[in-house]
C-alpha positions, -999 to +999 in steps of 0.1 A: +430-581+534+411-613+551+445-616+577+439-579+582+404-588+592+412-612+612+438-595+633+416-569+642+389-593+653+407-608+681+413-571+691+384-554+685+360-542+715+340-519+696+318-516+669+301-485+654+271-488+630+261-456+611+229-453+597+215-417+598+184-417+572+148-425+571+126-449+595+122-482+568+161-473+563+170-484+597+145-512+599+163-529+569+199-520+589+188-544+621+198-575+608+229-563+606+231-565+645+226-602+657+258-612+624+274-590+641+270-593+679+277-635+668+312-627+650+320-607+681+305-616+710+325-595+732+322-560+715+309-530+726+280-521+696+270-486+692+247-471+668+246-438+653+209-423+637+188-394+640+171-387+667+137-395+651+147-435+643+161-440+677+125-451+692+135-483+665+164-493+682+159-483+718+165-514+739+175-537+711+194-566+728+224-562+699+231-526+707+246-511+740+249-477+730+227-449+706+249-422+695+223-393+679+235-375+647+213-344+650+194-326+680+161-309+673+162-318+637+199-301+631+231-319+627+252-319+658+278-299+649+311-314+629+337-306+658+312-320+689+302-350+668+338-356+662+346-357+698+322-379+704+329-405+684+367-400+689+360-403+725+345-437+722+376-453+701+360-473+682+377-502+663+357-501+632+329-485+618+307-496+590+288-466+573+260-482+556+241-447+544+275-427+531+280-394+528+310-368+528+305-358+561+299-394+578+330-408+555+352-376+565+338-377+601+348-412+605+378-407+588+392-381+611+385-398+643+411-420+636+392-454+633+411-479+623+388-500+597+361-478+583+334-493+562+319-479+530+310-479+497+335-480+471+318-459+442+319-422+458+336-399+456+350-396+488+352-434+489+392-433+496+385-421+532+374-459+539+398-484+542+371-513+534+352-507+499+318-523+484+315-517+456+277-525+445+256-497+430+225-498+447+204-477+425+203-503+399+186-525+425+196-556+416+184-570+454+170-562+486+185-529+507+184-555+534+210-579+514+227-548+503+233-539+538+246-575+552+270-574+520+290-549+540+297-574+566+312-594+544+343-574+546+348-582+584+345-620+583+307-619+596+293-647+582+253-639+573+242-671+568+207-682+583+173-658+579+176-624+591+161-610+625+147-578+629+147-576+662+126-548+667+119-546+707+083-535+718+085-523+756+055-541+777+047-501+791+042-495+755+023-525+743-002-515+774-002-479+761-017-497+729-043-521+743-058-487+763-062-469+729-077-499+710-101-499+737-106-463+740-117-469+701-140-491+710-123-518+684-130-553+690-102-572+690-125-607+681-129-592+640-099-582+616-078-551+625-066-536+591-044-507+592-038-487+558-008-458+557-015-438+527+017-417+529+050-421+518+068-389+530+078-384+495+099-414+492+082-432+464+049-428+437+018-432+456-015-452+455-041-423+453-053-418+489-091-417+476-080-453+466-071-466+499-102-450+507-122-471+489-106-505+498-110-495+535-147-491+530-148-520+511-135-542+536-157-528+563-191-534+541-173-570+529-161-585+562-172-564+588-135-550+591-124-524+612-099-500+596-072-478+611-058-450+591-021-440+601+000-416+588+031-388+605+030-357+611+021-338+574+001-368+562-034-351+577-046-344+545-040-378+530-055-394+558-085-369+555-093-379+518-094-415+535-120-412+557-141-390+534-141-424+511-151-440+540-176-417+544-162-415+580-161-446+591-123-455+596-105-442+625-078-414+619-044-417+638-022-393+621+003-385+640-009-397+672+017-426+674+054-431+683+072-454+664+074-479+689+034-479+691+033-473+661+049-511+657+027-522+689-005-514+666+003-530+639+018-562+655-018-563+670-033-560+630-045-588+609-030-566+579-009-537+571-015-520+536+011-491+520+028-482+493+064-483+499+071-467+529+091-471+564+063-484+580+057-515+557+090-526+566+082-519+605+053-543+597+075-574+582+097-565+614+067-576+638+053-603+616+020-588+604+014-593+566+017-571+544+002-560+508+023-530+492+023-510+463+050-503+439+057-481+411+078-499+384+108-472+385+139-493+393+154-466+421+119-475+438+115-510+427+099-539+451+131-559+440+150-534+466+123-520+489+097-547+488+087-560+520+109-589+534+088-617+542+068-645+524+036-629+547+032-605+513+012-591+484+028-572+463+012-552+436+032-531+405+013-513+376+012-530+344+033-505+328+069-510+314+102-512+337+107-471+348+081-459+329+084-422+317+049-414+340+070-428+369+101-413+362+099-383+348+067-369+367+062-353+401+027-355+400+013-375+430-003-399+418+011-409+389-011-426+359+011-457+365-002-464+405-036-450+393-034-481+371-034-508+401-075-508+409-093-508+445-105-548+431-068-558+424-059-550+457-086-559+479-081-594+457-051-597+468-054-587+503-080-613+507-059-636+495-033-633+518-059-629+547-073-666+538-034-677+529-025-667+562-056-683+583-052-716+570-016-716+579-025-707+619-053-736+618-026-758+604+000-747+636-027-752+660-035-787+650 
């Protein structure tokens, strides 16, 4: 297999990277890019997504093409994504979010090394099989992710890079709206996302309510509230905690200033949730919130960085209140109080401010 590898390394002039799910999905998938721009320095990278995650990657210095998987929030159909890619010749394709239709879409465009997990399945329409289970998250989606490379000689040694690439058109974008807000860029910037977009158990929103007022009355704070499109009413029960003194930006933001307002931030809270992981991607720390249900566990989602807090209910390992209940919140989350976290957070606050006196001396 490894003299396979290695033939098709001197040869190979490009590189397709398939990743078609949510926003934090994609954030973890960057590192991916600088392993694999270094083991082939000369290859042409493209990246296929949906349309909604490409604001992520848009102008990353890794990538020289976006291919988009659906248009107006439908696939692109089977036969014209099939010419696409098939157009493109690709050498080999790594397909780190599998399904039937990537694997046979791949698969039929004729690439020569394809990618993929090993435990589908479907799995015998890739040539190059993983074969980790990811659901019993025994590490980090991002180390899951760079274990694919593996199979094409990429060394991954050396700490990851996001590489998440913040336009200067957009970073002005974001100074006008901080000072439209009147926010004062001399006192801490906190930003709380209450959402989750279904992806995980949830931190009540009246909770995050409540540590947002508390760190305005505590230390004169100013806290944003952020959220997409559908989150309105969590942000709503927010600022009613607040008793209206946060500032609401649900669905006001792209992604990309999305990640221009919260590089600016002293701290990002969330449960688990793309936008924590946009947040270790600029450097801004970070206190989560996780249920103890292993599919959702902080030992695979968690945020990646030592800039962290990370809270879990003191409740046993995939808890039947977890697992077994779609109630939002469950009793489990309800568990971790408003003191626990704001505890925390002003831990890493003071962690984190003796560290920058201790660079600029």
């Amino acid at each position: 297999m490894h003299t396979h590898v290695a033939d098709t390394s001197r040869r190979s002039k490009r590189i397709l990277l398939v990743r078609t799910d949510r926003v934090g999905d994609v954030v973890l998938t960057l590192p991916m890019l600088p392993f694999l721009r270094k083991r082939f320095p000369d290859a042409f990278i493209s990246m296929l997504l949906r349309k909604y995650t490409a604001d992520l990657v848009e102008g990353n210095p890794y990538v020289d093409e976006l291919l988009l998987y659906d248009d107006g929030g439908q696939l692109v159909p089977l036969d014209k994504m099939l010419a696409v890619v098939k157009e493109r010749k690709f050498d080999i394709v790594i397909v780190v979010y599998p399904s039937l239709r990537l694997a046979w879409l791949m698969f039929r465009a004729g690439i020569p090394v394809r990618v993929g997990s090993g435990y589908r399945y479907y799995s015998f329409l890739f040539d190059r099989r993983v074969y980790e289970h990811r659901k019993d998250a025994k590490r980090h989606e991002l180390e899951y992710n760079l274990n694919l490379l593996k199979e094409l000689d990429c060394p991954v040694d050396g700490a990851p890079e996001f590489s998440l690439t913040i336009h200067p058109e957009v970073d002005a974008k974001v100074e006008g709206l901080l000072a439209s807000l009147m926010i004062d860029r001399a006192k801490e910037i906190i930003v709380v996302h209450p959402g989750t977009g279904g992806s995980a158990r949830e931190w009540p929103a009246e909770f995050f309510g409540r540590l947002a007022l508390r760190f305005q009355t505590d230390r004169g704070a100013q806290v944003l509230v952020t959220g997409a499109k559908g989150e309105e009413r969590k942000v709503a029960e927010v600022l009613l905690a607040t008793k209206g003194k946060a500032i609401p930006l649900v669905g006001k933001l792209s992604l990309k200033e999305l990640s221009a307002l919260i590089k600016r931030s002293s701290l990002f809270i969330s449960n688990s949730t793309g936008p924590l992981h946009i947040a270790v991607a600029v450097g801004t720390p970070v206190v989560s919130l996780f249920p103890q249900a292993t599919p959702m566990s902080a030992v695979r989602w968690g945020p990646y960085t030592s800039k962290k807090r990370v809270l879990v209910p003191d409740k046993p390992i995939d808890c039947a209140e977890c697992t077994n209940k779609k109630e939002v919140p469950c009793a489990c989350m309800m568990s971790i109080s408003v003191d626990q976290v704001y505890a925390a957070a002003c831990s890493l606050l003071a962690e984190q401010k003796n560290k920058d006196v201790v660079l600029h001396e």
